[in-house]
C-alpha positions, 0 to 999 in steps of 0.5 A: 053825106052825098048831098053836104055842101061845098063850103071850101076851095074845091081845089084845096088840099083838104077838099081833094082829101074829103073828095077822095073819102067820098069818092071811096064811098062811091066806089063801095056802092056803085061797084055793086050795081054795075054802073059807071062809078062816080060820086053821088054828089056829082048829080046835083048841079049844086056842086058844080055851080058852087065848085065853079063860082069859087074857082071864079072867086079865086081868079077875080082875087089872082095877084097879077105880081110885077115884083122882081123874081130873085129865083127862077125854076124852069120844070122841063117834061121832055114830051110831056105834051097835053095827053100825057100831062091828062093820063099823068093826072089821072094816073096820079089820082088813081095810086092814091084811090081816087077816080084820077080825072078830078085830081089836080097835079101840081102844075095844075093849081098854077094859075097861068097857062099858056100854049107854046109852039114847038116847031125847030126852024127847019122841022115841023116836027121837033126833036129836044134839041132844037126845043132846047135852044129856044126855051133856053137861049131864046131863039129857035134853032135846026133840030139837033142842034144845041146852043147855036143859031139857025145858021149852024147846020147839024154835024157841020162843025165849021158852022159852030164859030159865030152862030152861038147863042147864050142861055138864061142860066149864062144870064144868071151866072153873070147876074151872080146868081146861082144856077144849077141843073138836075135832069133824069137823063145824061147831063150832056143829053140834049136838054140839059146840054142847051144851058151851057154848050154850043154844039152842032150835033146833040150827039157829041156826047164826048169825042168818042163820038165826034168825027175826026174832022171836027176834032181837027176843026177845032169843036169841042164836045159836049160834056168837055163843054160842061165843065169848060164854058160857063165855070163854076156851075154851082149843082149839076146832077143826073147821069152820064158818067161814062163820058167824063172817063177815059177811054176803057176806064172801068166804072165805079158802079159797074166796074165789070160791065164793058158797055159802061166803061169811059170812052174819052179818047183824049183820056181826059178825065173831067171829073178829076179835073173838076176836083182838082180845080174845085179844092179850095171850094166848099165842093163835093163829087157824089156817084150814089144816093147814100154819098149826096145824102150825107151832105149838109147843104149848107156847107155846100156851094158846088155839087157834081152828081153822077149817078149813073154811067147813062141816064138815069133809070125809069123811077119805077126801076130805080133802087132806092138805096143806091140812085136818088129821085127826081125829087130828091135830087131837087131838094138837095139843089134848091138847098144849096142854092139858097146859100146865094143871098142873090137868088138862084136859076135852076133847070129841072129835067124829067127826062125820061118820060120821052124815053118811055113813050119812044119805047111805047111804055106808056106806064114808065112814061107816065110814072115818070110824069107823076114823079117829076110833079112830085118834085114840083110840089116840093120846088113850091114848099121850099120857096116862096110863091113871092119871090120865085117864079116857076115854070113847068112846060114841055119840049115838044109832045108825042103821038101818044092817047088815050080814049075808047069811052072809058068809064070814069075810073077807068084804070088809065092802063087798062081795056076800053069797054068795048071791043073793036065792032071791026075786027072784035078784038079788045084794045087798050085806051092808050094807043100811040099813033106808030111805034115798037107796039105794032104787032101783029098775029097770024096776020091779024091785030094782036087781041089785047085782052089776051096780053100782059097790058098792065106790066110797067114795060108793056108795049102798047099797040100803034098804028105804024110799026117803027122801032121807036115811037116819034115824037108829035108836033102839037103846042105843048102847055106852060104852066107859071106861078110867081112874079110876072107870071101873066106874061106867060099868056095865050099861044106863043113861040117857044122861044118866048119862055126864057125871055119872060123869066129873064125879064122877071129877074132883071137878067140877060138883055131887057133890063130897063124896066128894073129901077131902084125904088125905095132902096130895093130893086123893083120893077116899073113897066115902061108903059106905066111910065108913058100913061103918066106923061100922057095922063098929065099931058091931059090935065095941062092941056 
C-alpha cells in the first residue's frame, strides 16, 4: 500500500481522498510507537520526485489566457495574511481527518500567485480602509479613509469635494455589468464601503456617527452612500442594519434589545426607500436565512440582504436557521447575477476573520478563513474558469503565528511539544505578537497547559498587552485564475489589483487592447501589434 505509485495528478480531488485514507492508516500505526505521524509513503523519494515532476507538467500545460473576462470575483480575507492562509489550511485538513499541512485550500490550486504591498500612503502599517481604496479604486489612500485620495485628510470632511476616486464595481456598472457585494461584516464597514462611498472617516457608518460639522458641511454618511451613489446595486448582502433605521426605532430580530435599535437621526428610513424606489423591479429585501432561501434567483435582478443589526456572527456561532453563511450568501448572488447576458463584478468579503484575531481568537479567526474558502470552491463550481477571472487575496495581515516545532499533525490549536527551557511552562504554537491574551499569574507567564485552549473563544498568549491585537504589515498574497490571470505576478502595489481585473474585462480606463475580432470582443495586446510592425519592417528591409 505504502509503497503504490503516484499515477494521478497529486493535487486532484481524488488523490487528496486516496491521500486522506493513507494518511488515516498511518495514523492507526504510528500512533502506536510514539513516533511523529506521517505517511509510510512519504519515505520514498519516489513520491516526492513524482509528485513534483507532475506538478512541473501541469505548469508547462498552464494556459496563459488573453481572453476577455465577462465575469470578475474579487475574495477579500480581511487580515488573511500568509500565516493564516498556512494555519487555515492545515485547519482545513484536519476537520476532515488528515494531517492538515499536505491539504490544498481552494485558493491554493489557483495557478497564479503574487505578493501585494499593503502599506496606506501615510502608514507603515495598514488599516482596511486605506487597503480598500487601493484594491478597489486603484490608488492607495490615508488609513481611514474610503473611496478618496491621499489629499483627503481623516475626519476632515472639507477634504471629501474633489479628491474622490471611482472603484471597479463603478467601472462595472457603467459597462452594464452587474455588480454585487457580499461581506461578513456590516456592509457600510470599511471594505465593503470602498466599492461605493467617498468618505473621510471609515466610521461614519450613519450620521449618528458624523460630527455635526461635517453634517453642516455637507458629507454624507456611509450607509446613506450606499443607496444613493451608484444606483441600482443589483445584490448587497451581509450586515448592518441598525444604521439604515431611525434613531430608536427597534429592530425586527431583536426588537427588545436597545443596543440594536436604529440610530439615523435624520429618521431617514433607507431600507423603505430603497423599497419604494425598487417597486417596479424584480426586487426583494430579505433580514433572515429562511426569507432569501425562498427566493428563485432567476426571477430576481436586485437583492438587499440584512441579516444582522451589526456583522454578522462568527460562523462557528452563527444559527443555521435564521443567518445564512458565507457561502450561501454567495451562491445566491453569483445566481442572480448571471441573469445579466453582459457578465457580472461581484466583491466577496470574509470580514470577520480580522475580528478574530484583533480578539486573539485564533480558532474564530481561522474558521472563518475555512468557511470563506469554501465559499471559493463554490464561486469556481458556479462559473467557468474561461470566461471569469477570479482573485482572492488579503487587506493587510496580523501579528499572528504559529511555530514551537510541532509534529506533523499537530493540532493547529494545540501545545508545542516541549516546554519553554526558561521559565517551563507549556505554550500554545499560536501565539500573537500583542494583544488581549497577555496575561499574567502571580507575576508570571500563565501556563498554558493548565487553560482551556482549545475553546473556540480562547485567547491566545501575546507578547504586548493591548486591548486589541494590531494588525501586521508584511505583503499579503494574491491568488488568480482565469483570464489575464498572469498578470497578477511578482511582488506589486496593492493598488495594482483592480487594474488588472479592469483591464481583463475591458473596463474603467485602459480599454485599447479591446477590438472586435471575428464579431466577438476579444483582447490583442498592444505589444503584439507593435512586434508585427517590427517583424515586417525586417523582412523589407
Amino acid at each position: 500500500l505504502w509503497l503504490s505509485r503516484v499515477t494521478h495528478q497529486p493535487h486532484s480531488d481524488h488523490n487528496m481522498k486516496t491521500s486522506g485514507l493513507l494518511i488515516a492508516c498511518s495514523f492507526l500505526i504510528s500512533g502506536c510507537t510514539g513516533m511523529p505521524q506521517f505517511p509510510e509513503q512519504e519515505k520514498n523519494p519516489k513520491f516526492w520526485n513524482d509528485w513534483a515532476q507532475q506538478t512541473l507538467k501541469d505548469s508547462l500545460e498552464q494556459d496563459f489566457s488573453n481572453k476577455k473576462a465577462k465575469n470578475l470575483i474579487l475574495f477579500l480575507g480581511d487580515g488573511m495574511g500568509v500565516p493564516t492562509v498556512t494555519a487555515a489550511r492545515i485547519l482545513k485538513g484536519q476537520l476532515s481527518g488528515q494531517n492538515g499541512e499536505e491539504t490544498q485550500l481552494e485558493m491554493d490550486k489557483f495557478p497564479f500567485v503574487s505578493l501585494a504591498k499593503t502599506y496606506n500612503t501615510n502608514a507603515q502599517v495598514p488599516d482596511s480602509a486605506g487597503t480598500a481604496t487601493a484594491y478597489l479604486c486603484g490608488v492607495k489612500a490615508n488609513e481611514g479613509t474610503v473611496g478618496v485620495s491621499a489629499a483627503a485628510v481623516r475626519s476632515q470632511c472639507n477634504t471629501t469635494k474633489g479628491n474622490e476616486v471611482t472603484s471597479i464595481l463603478k467601472w462595472a456598472k457603467d459597462a452594464k455589468k452587474s455588480v454585487g457585494i457580499v461581506t461578513t461584516t456590516r456592509v457600510n464597514h470599511a471594505t465593503p464601503s470602498a466599492a461605493y462611498a467617498h468618505c473621510v472617516d471609515r466610521d461614519w457608518y450613519s450620521d449618528n456617527e458624523m460630527p455635526d460639522e461635517a453634517l453642516r458641511s455637507g458629507c454624507k454618511d456611509i450607509a446613506r452612500q450606499l443607496f444613493e451613489n451608484i444606483p441600482y446595486i443589483n445584490v448587497i448582502m451581509g450586515g448592518g442594519r441598525k444604521f439604515m433605521y431611525p434613531k430608536n426605532m427597534s429592530d425586527v430580530e431583536y426588537p427588545d434589545m436597545i443596543k440594536h435599535s436604529g440610530t439615523r437621526k435624520d429618521k431617514r428610513n433607507l431600507v423603505e426607500e430603497w423599497k419604494n424606489k425598487m417597486k417596479d423591479e424584480k426586487a426583494h429585501y430579505v433580514w433572515n436565512k429562511e426569507q432569501l432561501k425562498s427566493l428563485n434567483p432567476k426571477d430576481v435582478d436586485y437583492l438587499l440582504g440584512l441579516f444582522e443589526p451589526l456583522d454578522m456572527p462568527y460562523d462557528l456561532d452563527r444559527n443555521s436557521n435564521t443567518d445564512p453563511s458565507l457561502t450561501e450568501m454567495v451562491e445566491v448572488a453569483i445566481k442572480i447575477l448571471q441573469n445579466n447576458p453582459n457578465g457580472f463584478y461581484l466583491l466577496v468579503e470574509g470580514g470577520r476573520i480580522d475580528h478574530g484575531h484583533h480578539e486573539g481568537k485564533a480558532k474564530q479567526a481561522l474558521h472563518e478563513a475555512v468557511e470563506m474558502d469554501r465559499a471559493i470552491g463554490l464561486a469556481g463550481r458556479l462559473t467557468s474558469i474561461h470566461d471569469t477571472l477570479s482573485v482572492v487575496t488579503a487587506d493587510h495581515s496580523h501579528v499572528f503565528s504559529f511555530g514551537g516545532y510541532t509534529h506533523r499533525g499537530n493540532t493547529i490549536f494545540g501545545l508545542a511539544p516541549k516546554t519553554s527551557d526558561v521559565d517551563h511552562k507549556s505554550y500554545t504554537s499560536i501565539l500573537y505578537g500583542n494583544g488581549p491574551g497577555y496575561k499574567l499569574v502571580k507575576g508570571e507567564r500563565e501556563n498554558a497547559s493548565v487553560t482551556k485552549y482549545e475553546e473556540k473563544n480562547y485567547q491566545a498568549q501575546a507578547a504586548v498587552p493591548l486591548s486589541a491585537e494590531t494588525h501586521g504589515g508584511e505583503d499579503v498574497a494574491v491568488f488568480a485564475k482565469g483570464p489575464m490571470a498572469h498578470l497578477l505576478h511578482g511582488v506589486q502595489e496593492q493598488n495594482y489589483i483592480p487594474h488588472v481585473m479592469a483591464y481583463a474585462a475591458c473596463i474603467g480606463q485602459n480599454k485599447n487592447h479591446c477590438m472586435l475580432k471575428d464579431g466577438a470582443v476579444g483582447l490583442t495586446p498592444m505589444f503584439s501589434s507593435i512586434a508585427t510592425i517590427l517583424t515586417v519592417t525586417r523582412l523589407l528591409c
